[in-house]
PDB file of N, CA, C, O and CB in Angstrom:
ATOM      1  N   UNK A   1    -118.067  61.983  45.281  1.00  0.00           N
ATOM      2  CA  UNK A   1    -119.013  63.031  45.626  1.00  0.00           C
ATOM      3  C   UNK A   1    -118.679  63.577  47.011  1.00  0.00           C
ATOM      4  O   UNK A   1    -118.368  62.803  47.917  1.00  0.00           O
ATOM      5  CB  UNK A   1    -120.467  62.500  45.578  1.00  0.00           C
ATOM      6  N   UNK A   2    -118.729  64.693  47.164  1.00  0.00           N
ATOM      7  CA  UNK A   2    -118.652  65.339  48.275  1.00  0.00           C
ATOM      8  C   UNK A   2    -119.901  65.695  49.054  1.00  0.00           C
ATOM      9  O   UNK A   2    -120.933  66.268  48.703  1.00  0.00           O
ATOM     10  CB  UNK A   2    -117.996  66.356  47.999  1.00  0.00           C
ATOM     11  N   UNK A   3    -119.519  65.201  50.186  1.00  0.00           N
ATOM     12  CA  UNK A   3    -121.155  65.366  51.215  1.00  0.00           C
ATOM     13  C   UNK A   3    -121.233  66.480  51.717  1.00  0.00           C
ATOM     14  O   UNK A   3    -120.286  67.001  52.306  1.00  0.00           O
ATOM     15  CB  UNK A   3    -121.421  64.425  52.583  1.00  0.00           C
ATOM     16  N   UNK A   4    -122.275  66.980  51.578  1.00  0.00           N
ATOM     17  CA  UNK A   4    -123.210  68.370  52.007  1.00  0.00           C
ATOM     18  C   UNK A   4    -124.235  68.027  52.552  1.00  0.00           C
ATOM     19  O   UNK A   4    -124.755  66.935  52.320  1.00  0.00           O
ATOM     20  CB  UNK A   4    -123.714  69.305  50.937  1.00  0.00           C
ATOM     21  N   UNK A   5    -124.953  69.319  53.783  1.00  0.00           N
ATOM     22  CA  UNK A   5    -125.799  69.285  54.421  1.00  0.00           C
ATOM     23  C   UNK A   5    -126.628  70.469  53.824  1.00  0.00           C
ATOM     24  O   UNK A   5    -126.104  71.517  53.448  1.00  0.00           O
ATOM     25  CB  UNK A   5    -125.404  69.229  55.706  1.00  0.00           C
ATOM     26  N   UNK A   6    -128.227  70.161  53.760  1.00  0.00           N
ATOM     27  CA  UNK A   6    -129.228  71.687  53.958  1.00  0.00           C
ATOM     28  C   UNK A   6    -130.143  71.276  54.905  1.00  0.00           C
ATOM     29  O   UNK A   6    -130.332  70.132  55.319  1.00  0.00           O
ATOM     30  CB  UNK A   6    -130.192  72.329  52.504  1.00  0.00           C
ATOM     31  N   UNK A   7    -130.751  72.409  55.246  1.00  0.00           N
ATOM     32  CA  UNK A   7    -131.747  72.854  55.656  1.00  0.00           C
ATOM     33  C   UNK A   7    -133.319  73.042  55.044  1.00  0.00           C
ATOM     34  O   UNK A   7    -133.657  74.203  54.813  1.00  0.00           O
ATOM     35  CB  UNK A   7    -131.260  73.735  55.920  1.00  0.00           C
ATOM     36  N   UNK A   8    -134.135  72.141  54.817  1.00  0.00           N
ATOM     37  CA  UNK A   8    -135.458  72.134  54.317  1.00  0.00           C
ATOM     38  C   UNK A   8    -136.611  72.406  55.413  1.00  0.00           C
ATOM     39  O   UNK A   8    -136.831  71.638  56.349  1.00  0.00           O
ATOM     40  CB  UNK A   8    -135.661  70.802  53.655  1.00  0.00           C
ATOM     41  N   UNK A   9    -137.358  73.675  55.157  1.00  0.00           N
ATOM     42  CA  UNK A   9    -138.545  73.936  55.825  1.00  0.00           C
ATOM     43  C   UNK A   9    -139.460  72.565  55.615  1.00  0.00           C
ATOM     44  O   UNK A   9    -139.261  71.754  54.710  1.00  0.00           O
ATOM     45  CB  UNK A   9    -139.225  75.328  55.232  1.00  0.00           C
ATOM     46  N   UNK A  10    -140.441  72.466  56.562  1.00  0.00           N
ATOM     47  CA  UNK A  10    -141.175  71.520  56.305  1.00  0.00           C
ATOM     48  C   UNK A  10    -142.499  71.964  55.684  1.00  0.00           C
ATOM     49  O   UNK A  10    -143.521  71.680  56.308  1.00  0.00           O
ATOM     50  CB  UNK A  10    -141.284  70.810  57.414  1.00  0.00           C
ATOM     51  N   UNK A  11    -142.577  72.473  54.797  1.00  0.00           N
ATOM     52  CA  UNK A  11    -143.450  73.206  54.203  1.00  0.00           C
ATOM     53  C   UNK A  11    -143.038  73.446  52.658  1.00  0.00           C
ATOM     54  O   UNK A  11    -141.856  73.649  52.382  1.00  0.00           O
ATOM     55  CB  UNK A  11    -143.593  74.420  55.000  1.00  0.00           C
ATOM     56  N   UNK A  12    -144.226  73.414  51.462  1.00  0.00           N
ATOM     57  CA  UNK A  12    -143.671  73.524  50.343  1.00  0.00           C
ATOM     58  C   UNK A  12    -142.597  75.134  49.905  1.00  0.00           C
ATOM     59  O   UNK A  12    -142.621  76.162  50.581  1.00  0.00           O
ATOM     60  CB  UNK A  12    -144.960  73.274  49.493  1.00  0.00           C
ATOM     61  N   UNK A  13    -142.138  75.023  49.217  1.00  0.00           N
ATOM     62  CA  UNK A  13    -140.657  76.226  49.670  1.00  0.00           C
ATOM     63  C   UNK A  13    -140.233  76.102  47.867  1.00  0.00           C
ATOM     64  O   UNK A  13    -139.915  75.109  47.213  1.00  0.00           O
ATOM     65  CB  UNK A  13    -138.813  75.307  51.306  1.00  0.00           C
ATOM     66  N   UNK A  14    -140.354  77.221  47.544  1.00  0.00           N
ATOM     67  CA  UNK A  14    -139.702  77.864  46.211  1.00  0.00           C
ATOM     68  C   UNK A  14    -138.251  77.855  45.490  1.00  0.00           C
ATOM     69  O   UNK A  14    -137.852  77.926  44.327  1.00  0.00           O
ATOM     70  CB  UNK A  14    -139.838  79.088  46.392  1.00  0.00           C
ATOM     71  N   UNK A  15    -137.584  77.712  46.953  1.00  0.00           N
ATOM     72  CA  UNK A  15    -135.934  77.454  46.379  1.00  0.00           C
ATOM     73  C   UNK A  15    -135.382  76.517  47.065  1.00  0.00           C
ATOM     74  O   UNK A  15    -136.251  76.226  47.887  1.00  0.00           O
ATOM     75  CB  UNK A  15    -134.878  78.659  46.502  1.00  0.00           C
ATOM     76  N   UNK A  16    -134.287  75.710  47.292  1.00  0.00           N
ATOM     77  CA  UNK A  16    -133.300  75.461  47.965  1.00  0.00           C
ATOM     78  C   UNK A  16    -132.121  76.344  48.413  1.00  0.00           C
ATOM     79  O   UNK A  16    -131.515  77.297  47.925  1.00  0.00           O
ATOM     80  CB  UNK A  16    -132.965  74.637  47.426  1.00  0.00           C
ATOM     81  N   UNK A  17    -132.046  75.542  49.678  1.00  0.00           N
ATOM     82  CA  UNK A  17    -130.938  76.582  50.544  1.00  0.00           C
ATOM     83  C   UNK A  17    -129.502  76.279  50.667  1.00  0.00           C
ATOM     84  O   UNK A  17    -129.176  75.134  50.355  1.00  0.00           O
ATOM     85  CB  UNK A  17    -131.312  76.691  52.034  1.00  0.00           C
ATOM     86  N   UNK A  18    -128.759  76.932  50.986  1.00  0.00           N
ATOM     87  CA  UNK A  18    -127.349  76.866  51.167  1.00  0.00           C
ATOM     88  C   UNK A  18    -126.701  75.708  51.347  1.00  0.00           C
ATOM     89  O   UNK A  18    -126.736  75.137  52.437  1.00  0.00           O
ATOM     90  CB  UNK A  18    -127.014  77.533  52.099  1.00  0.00           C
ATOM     91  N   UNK A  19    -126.267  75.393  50.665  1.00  0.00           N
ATOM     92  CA  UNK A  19    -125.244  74.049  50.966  1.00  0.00           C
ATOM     93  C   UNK A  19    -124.584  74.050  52.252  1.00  0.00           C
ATOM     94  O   UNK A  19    -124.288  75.176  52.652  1.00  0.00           O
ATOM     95  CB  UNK A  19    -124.013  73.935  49.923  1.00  0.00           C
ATOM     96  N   UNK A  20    -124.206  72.867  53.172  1.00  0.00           N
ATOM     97  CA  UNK A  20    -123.131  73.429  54.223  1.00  0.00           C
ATOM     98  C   UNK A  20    -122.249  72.248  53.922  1.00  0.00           C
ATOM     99  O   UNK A  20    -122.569  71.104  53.597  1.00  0.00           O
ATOM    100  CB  UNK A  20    -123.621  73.659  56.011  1.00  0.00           C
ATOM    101  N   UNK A  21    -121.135  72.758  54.096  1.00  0.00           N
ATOM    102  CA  UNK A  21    -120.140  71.902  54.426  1.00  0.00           C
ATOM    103  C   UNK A  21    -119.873  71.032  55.628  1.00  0.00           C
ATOM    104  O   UNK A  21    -119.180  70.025  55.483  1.00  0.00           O
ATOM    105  CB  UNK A  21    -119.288  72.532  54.336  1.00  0.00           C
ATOM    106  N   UNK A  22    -120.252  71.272  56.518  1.00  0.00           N
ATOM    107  CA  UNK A  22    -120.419  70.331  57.777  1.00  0.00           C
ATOM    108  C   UNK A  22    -121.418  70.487  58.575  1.00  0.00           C
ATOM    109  O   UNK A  22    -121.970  71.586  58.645  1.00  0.00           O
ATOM    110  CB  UNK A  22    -119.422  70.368  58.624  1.00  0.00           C
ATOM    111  N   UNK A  23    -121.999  69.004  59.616  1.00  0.00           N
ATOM    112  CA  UNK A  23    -122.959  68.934  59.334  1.00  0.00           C
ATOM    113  C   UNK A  23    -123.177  70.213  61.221  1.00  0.00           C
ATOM    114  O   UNK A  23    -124.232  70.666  61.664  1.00  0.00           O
ATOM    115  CB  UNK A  23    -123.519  67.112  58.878  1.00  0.00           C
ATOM    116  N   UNK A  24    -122.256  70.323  61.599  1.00  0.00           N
ATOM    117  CA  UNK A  24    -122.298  71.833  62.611  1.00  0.00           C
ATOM    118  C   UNK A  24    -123.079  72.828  61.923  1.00  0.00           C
ATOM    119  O   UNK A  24    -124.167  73.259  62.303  1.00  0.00           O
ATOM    120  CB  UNK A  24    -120.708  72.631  62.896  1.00  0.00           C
ATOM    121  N   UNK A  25    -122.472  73.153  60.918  1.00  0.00           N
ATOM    122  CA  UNK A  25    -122.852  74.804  60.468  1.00  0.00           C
ATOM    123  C   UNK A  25    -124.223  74.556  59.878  1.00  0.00           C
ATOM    124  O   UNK A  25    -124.911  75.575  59.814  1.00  0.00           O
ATOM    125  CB  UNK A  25    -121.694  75.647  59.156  1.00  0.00           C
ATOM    126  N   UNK A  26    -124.909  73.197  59.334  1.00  0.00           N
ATOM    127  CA  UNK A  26    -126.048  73.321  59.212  1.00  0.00           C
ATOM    128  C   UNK A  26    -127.081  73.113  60.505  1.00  0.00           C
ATOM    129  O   UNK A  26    -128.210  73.600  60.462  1.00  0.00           O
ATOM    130  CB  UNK A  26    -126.214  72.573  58.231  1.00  0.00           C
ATOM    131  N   UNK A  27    -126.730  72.543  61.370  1.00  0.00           N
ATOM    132  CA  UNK A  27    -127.135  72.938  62.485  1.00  0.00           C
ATOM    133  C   UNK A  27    -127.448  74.021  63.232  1.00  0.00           C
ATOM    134  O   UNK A  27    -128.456  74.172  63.922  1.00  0.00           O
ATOM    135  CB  UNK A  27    -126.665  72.604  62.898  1.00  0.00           C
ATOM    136  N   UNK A  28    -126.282  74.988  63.022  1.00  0.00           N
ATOM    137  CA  UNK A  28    -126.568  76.341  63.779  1.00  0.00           C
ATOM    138  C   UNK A  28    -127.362  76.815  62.661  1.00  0.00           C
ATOM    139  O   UNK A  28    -128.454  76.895  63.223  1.00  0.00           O
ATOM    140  CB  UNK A  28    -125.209  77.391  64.266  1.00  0.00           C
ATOM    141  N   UNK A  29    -127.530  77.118  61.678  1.00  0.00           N
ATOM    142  CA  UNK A  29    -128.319  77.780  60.563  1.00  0.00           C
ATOM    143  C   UNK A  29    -130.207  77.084  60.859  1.00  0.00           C
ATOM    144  O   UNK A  29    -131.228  77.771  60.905  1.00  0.00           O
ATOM    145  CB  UNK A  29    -127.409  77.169  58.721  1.00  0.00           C
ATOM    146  N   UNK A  30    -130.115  75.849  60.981  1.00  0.00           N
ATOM    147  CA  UNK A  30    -131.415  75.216  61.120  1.00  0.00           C
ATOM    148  C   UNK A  30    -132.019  75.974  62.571  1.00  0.00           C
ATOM    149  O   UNK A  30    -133.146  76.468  62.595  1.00  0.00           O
ATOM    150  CB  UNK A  30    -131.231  73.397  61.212  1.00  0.00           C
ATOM    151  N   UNK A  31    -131.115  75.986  63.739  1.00  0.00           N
ATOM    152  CA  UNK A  31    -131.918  76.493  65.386  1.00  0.00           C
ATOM    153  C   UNK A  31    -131.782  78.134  64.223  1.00  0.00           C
ATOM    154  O   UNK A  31    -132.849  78.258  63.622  1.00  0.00           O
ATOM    155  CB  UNK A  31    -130.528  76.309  67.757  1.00  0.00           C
ATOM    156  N   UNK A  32    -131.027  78.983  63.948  1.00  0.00           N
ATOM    157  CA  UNK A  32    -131.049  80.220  63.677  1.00  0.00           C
ATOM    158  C   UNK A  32    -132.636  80.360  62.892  1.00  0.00           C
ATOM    159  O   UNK A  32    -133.584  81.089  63.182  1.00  0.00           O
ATOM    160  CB  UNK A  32    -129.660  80.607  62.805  1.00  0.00           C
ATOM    161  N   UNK A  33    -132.485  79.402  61.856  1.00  0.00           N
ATOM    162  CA  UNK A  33    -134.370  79.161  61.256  1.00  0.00           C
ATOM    163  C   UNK A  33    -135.295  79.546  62.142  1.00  0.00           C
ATOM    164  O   UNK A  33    -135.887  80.615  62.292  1.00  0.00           O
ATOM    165  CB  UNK A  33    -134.951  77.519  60.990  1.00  0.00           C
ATOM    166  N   UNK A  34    -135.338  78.446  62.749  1.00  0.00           N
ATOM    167  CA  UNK A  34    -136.423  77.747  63.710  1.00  0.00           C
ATOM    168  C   UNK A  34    -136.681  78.959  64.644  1.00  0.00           C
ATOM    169  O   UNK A  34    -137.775  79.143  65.178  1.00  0.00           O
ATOM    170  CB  UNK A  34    -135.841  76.250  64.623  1.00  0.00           C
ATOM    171  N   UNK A  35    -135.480  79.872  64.829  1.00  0.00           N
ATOM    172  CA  UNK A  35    -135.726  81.048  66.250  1.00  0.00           C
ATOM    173  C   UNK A  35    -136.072  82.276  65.508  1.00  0.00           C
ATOM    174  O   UNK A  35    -136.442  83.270  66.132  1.00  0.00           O
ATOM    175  CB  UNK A  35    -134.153  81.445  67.398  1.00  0.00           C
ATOM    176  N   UNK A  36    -135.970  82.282  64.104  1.00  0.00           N
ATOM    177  CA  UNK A  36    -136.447  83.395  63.159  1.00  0.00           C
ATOM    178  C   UNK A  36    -138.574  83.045  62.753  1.00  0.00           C
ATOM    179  O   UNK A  36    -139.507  83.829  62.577  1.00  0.00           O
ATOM    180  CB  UNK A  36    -135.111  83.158  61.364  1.00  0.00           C
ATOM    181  N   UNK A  37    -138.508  81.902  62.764  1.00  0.00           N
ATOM    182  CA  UNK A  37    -139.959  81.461  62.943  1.00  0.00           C
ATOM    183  C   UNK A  37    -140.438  80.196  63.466  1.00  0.00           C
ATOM    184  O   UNK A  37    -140.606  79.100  62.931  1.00  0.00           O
ATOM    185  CB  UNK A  37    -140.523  81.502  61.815  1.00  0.00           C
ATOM    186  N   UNK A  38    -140.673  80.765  65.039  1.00  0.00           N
ATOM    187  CA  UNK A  38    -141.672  79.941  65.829  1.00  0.00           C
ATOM    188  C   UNK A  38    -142.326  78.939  64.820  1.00  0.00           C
ATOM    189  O   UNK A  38    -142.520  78.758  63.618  1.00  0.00           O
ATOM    190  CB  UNK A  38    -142.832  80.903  66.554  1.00  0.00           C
ATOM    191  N   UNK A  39    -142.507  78.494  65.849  1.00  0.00           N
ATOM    192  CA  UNK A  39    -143.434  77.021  65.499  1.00  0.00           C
ATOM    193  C   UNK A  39    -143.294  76.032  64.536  1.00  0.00           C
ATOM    194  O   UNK A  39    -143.817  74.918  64.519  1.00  0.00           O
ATOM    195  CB  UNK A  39    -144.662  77.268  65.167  1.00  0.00           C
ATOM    196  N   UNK A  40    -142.196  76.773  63.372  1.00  0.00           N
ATOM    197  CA  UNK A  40    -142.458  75.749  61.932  1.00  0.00           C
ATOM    198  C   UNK A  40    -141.067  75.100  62.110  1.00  0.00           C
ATOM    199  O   UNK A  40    -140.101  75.509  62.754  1.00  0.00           O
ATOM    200  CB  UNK A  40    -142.709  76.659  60.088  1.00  0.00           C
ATOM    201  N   UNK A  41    -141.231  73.886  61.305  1.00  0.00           N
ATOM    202  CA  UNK A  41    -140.412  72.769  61.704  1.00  0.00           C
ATOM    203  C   UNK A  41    -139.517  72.813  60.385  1.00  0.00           C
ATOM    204  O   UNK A  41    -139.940  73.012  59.247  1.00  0.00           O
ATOM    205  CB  UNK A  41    -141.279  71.273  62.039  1.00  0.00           C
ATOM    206  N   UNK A  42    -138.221  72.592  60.757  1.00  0.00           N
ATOM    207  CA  UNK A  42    -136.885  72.445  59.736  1.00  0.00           C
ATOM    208  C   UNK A  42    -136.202  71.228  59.695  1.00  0.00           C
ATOM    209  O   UNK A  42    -135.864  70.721  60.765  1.00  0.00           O
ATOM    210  CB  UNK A  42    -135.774  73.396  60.066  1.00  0.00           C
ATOM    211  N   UNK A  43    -135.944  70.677  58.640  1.00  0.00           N
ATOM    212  CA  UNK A  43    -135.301  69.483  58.259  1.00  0.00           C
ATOM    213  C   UNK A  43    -133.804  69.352  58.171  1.00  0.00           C
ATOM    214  O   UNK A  43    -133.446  70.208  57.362  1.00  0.00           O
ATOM    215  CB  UNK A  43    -135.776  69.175  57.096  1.00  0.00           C
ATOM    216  N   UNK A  44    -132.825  68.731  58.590  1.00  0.00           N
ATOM    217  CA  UNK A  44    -131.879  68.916  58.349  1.00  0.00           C
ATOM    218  C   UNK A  44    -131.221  67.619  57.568  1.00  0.00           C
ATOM    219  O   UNK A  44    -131.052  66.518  58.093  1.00  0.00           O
ATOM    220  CB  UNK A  44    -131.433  69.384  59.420  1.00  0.00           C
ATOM    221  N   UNK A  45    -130.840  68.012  56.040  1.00  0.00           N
ATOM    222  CA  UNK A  45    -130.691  66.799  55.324  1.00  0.00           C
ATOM    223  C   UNK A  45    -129.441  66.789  54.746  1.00  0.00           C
ATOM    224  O   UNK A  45    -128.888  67.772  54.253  1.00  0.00           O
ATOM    225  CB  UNK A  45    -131.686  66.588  54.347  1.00  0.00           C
ATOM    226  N   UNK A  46    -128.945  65.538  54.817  1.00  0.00           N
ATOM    227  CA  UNK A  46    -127.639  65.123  54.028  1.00  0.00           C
ATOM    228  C   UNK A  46    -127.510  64.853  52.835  1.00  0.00           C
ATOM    229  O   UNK A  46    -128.650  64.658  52.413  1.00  0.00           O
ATOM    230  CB  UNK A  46    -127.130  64.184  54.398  1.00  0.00           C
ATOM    231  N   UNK A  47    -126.693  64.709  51.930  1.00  0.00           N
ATOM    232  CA  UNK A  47    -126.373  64.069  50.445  1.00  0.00           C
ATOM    233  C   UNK A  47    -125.851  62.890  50.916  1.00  0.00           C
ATOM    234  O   UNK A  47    -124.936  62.684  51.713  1.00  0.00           O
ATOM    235  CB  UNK A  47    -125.277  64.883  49.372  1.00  0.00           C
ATOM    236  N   UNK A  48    -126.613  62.099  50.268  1.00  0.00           N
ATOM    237  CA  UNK A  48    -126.062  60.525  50.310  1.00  0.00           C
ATOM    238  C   UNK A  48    -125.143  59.982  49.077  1.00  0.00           C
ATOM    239  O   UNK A  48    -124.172  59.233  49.185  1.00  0.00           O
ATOM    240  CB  UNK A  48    -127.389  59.506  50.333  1.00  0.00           C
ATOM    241  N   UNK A  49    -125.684  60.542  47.874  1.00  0.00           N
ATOM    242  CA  UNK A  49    -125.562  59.735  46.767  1.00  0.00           C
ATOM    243  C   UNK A  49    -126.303  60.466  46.122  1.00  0.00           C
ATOM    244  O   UNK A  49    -127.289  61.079  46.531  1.00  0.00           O
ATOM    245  CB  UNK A  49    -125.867  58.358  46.783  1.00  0.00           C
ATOM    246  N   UNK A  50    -125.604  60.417  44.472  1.00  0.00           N
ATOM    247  CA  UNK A  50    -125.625  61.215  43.381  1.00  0.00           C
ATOM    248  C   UNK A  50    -126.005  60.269  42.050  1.00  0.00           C
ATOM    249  O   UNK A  50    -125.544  59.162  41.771  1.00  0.00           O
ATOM    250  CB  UNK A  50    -124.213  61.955  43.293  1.00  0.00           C
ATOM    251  N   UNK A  51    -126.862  60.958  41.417  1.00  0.00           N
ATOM    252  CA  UNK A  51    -127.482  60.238  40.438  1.00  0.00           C
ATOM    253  C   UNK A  51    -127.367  61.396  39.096  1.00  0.00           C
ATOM    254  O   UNK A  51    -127.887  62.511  39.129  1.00  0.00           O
ATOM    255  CB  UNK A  51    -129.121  59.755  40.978  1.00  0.00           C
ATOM    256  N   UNK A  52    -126.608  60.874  37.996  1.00  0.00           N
ATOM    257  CA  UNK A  52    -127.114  61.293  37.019  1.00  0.00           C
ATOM    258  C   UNK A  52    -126.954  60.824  35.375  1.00  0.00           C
ATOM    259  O   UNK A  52    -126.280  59.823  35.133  1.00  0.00           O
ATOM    260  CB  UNK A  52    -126.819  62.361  37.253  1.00  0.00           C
ATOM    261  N   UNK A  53    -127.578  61.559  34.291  1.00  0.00           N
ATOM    262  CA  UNK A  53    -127.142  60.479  33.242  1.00  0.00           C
ATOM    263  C   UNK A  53    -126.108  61.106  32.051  1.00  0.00           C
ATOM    264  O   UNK A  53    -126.536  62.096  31.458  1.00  0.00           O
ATOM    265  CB  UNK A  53    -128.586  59.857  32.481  1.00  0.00           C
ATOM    266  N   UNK A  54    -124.909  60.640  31.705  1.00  0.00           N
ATOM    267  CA  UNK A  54    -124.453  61.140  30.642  1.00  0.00           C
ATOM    268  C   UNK A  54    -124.687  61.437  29.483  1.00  0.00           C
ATOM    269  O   UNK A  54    -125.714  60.999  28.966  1.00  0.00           O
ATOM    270  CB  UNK A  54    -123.914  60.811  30.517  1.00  0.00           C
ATOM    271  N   UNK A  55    -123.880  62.192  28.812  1.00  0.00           N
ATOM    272  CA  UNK A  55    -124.713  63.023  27.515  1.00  0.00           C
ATOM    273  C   UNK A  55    -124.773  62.025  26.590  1.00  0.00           C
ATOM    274  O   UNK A  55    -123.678  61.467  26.509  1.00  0.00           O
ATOM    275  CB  UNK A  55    -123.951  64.438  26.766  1.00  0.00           C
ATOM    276  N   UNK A  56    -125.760  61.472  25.708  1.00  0.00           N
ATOM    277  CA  UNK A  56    -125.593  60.395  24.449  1.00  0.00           C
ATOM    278  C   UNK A  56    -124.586  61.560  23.388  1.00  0.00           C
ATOM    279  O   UNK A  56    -124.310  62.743  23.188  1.00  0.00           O
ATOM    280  CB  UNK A  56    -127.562  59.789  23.562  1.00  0.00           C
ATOM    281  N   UNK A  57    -124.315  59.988  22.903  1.00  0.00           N
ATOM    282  CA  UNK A  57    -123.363  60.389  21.671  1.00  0.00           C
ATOM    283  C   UNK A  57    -124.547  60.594  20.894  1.00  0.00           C
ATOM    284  O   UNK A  57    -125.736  60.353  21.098  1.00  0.00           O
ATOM    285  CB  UNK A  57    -122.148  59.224  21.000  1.00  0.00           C
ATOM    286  N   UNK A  58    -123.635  61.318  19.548  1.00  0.00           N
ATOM    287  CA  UNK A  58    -124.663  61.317  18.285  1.00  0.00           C
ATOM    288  C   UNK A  58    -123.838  60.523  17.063  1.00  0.00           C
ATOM    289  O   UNK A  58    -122.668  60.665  16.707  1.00  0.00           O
ATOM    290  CB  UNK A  58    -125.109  63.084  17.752  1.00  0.00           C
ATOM    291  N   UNK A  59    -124.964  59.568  16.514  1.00  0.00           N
ATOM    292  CA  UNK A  59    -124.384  58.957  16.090  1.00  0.00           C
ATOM    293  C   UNK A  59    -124.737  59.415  14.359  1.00  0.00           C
ATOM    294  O   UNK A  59    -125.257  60.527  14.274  1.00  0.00           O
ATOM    295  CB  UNK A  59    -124.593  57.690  16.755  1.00  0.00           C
ATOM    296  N   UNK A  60    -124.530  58.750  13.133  1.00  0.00           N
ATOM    297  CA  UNK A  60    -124.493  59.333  12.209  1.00  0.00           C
ATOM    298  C   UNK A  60    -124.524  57.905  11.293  1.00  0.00           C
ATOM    299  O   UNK A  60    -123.532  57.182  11.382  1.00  0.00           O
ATOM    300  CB  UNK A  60    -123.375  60.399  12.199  1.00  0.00           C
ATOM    301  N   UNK A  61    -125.887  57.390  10.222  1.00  0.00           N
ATOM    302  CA  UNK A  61    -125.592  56.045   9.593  1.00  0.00           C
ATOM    303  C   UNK A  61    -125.535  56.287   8.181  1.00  0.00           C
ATOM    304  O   UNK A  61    -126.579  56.657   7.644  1.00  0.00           O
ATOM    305  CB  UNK A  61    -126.649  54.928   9.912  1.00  0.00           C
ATOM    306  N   UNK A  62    -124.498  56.144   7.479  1.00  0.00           N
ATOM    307  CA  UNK A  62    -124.697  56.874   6.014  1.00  0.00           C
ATOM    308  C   UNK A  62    -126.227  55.749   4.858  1.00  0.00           C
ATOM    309  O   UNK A  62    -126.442  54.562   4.612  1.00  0.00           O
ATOM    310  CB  UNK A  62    -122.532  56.724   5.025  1.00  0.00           C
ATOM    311  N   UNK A  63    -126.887  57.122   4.509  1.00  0.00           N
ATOM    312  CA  UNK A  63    -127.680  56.425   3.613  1.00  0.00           C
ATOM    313  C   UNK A  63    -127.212  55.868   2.336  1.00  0.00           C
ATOM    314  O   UNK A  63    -126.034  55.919   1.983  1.00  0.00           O
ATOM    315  CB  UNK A  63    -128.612  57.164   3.347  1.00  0.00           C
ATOM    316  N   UNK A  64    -128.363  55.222   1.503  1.00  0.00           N
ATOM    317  CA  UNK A  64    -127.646  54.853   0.141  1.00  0.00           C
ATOM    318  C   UNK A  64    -128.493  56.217  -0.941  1.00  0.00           C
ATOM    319  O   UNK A  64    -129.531  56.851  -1.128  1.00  0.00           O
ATOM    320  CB  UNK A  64    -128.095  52.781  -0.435  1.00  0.00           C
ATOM    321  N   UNK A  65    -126.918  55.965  -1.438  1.00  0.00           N
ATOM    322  CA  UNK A  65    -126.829  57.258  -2.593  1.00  0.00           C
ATOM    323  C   UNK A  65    -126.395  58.320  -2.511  1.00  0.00           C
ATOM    324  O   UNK A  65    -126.442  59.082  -3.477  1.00  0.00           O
ATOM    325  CB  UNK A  65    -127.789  57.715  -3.021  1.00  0.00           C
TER     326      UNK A  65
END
């Protein structure tokens, strides 16, 4: 997995934001936030670790007859 940084308002929020590739450029994007609106507070979060589940097979049991 490749590590990425965002930016989460601290407030409930409709989308997710831009991926960054390092954790600089999410930095300058988070103060660029923060100086676009006073007072409200921004999160700056990493990917740790990836979770997910593979597709099931389909399986097939012949009946009788």
């Amino acid at each position: 997995m490749e590590t990425f940084f965002m930016i989460l308002k601290d407030q409930a929020q409709d989308y997710m934001g831009k991926r960054h590739q390092s954790e600089i450029n999410a930095r300058l994007e988070a103060e660029r936030l923060a100086r676009k609106e006073v007072g409200q507070k921004f999160f700056l979060m990493k990917a740790v670790d990836r979770c997910m589940v593979e597709a099931q097979p389909v399986t097939w049991d012949k009946g009788e007859g």
